[in-house]
N, C-alpha and C positions, 0 to 999 in steps of 0.2 A: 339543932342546926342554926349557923347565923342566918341574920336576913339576906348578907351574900350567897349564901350557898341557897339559900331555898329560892333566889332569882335565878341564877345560874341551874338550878335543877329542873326550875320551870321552862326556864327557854329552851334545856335541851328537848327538855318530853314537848313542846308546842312546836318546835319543827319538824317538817316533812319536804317531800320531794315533790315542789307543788305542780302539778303539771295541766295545769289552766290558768292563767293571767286576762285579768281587766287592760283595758288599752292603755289606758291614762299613764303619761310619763314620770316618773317618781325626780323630785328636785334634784339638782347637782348640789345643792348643801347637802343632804338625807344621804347622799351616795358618797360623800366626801368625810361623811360622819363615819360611816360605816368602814372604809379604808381605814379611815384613823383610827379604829379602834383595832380591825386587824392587823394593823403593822407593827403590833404590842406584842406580837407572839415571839416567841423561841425560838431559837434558828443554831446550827454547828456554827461554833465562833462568830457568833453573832453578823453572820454572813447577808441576811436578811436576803435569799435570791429570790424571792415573786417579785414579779410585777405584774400588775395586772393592765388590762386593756378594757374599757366598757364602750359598748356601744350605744349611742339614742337617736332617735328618731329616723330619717330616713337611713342611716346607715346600718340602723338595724336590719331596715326591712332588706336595703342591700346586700348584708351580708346572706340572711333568711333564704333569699332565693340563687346565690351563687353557691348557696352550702347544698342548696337541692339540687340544683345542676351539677353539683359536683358526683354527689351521692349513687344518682343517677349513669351517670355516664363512670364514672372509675370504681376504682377497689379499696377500700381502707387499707391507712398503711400509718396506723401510731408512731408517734415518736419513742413511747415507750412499749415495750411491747405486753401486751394481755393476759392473765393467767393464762397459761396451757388448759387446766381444767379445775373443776370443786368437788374434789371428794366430802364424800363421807357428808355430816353435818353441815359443808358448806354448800354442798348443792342442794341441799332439803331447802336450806333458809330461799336461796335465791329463786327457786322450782315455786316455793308458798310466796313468797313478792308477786313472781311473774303473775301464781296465778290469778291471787289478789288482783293485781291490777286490773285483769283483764273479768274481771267478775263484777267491778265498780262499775264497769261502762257495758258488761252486758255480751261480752264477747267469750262464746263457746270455744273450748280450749281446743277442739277439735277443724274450729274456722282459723286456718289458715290466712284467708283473704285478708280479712279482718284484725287479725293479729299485725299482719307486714303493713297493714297502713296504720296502726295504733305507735308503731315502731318509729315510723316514716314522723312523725310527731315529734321525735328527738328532734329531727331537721329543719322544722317548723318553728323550733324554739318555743312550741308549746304557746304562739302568738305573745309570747311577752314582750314589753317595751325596750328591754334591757339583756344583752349579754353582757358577759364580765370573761375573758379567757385570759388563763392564767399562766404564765408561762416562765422559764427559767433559765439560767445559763447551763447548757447540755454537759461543761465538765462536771460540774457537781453532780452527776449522777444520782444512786438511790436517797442518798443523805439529805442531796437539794429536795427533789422530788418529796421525802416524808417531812422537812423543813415548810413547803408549800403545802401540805395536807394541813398540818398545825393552821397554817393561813387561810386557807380554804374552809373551815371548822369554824376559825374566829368570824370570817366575812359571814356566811351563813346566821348563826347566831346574832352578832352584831345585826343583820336586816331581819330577821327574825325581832329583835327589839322592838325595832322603828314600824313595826309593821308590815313588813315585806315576806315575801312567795320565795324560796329559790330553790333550785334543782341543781345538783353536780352534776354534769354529762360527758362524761369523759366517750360517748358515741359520738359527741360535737368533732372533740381531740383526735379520735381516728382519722379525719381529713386534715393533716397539716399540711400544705399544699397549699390548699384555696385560703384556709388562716391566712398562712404567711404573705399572700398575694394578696387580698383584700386590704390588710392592715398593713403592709410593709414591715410586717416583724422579720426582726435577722435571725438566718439559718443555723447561728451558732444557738438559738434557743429551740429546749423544746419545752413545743405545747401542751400540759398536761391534761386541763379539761376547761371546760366553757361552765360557765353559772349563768343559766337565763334567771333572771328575778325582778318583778315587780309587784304589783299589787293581785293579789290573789282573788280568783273567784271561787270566791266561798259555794257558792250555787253549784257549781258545777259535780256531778258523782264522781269524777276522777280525784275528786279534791276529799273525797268523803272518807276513806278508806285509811287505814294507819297498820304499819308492820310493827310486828311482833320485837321484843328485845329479850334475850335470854337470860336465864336469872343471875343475879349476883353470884349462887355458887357455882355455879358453870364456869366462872372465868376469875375466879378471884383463889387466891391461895394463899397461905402462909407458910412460915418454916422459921422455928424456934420460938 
């Protein structure tokens, strides 16, 4: 393997879905490095539909507790809408994450209580210094949407480099509403999901934990 590919195959296998962050504000160069490298991805007719929005400092915290008041008081209502359901294979994977998770921090699968405030921690932005929500023009439809996934992958990665925490939270993206009233983003886009990310607390057991990926011949095939 080149030295390209054995950097790129490290940085996939060292990220995860960090869900503890240190307070400390990560630069606007670090964060401006990071865009530039995802805006490098692939898009239908070079369309390029992300944009991204990030938040720092007080208007983090602004956003943090207008997304809990929100949470609180209304119903989720995605821009796009949710799988219906995970058969088969896919709900095994999801069912072993949840439980994972909730085994890091100690939380019986049976505690209820417990589970719905570990969740409530999407809302929280998991105390990071940093959201990032990603958003797109609503005609492009599925095409836009897997175009910003490509972008989402790249951003992830690229702070992964630099040293950075991030989590995809598309349970952020279930409130467009407060998004779009906070930030002033236009109704003709939709929200796909929020990236809290900053600097990681490595200390923390929620940070300890890493899922599983399925083997190469699971998902790989050929013909001829």
């Amino acid at each position: 393997m080149s030295a390209d590919g054995e950097t790129l195959k490290r940085l996939m296998q060292a990220r995860y879905s960090c869900r503890a962050f240190r307070p400390e504000p990560v630069e606007d160069a670090i964060i401006e490095r990071i865009v530039d490298t995802a805006r490098h991805t692939a898009s239908w007719n070079n369309t390029q539909p992300w944009e991204v929005l990030v938040t720092r400092g007080a208007e983090t915290e602004s956003f943090r507790q207008a997304l809990l008041s929100e949470v609180q008081a209304g119903k989720p209502g995605p821009d796009m809408d949710w799988p219906e359901s995970y058969p088969g294979a896919l709900g095994e994977r999801r069912r072993t994450c949840g439980y994972a998770l909730y085994n890091a921090v100690g939380i019986a699968r049976e505690d209820r209580e417990a589970r719905a405030r570990q969740s409530m921690r999407n809302f929280e932005l998991f105390d990071a210094p940093h959201v990032a929500i990603l958003h797109i023009p609503q005609v492009l439809g599925p095409y836009g949407a897997l175009d910003a996934g490509g972008f989402l992958t790249a951003f992830m990665l690229a702070a992964t480099a630099e040293g950075l925490g991030t989590i995809a939270q598309a349970a952020v993206a279930a409130y467009p509403k407060v998004i779009r009233r906070q930030f002033g983003l236009p109704e003709d886009h939709a929200i796909l999901c929020a990236i809290s990310f900053g600097y990681a607390d490595e200390t923390h057991p929620v940070n300890q934990y890493r899922t599983e990926r399925e083997d190469i011949g699971a998902i790989l095939s050929f013909k001829g």
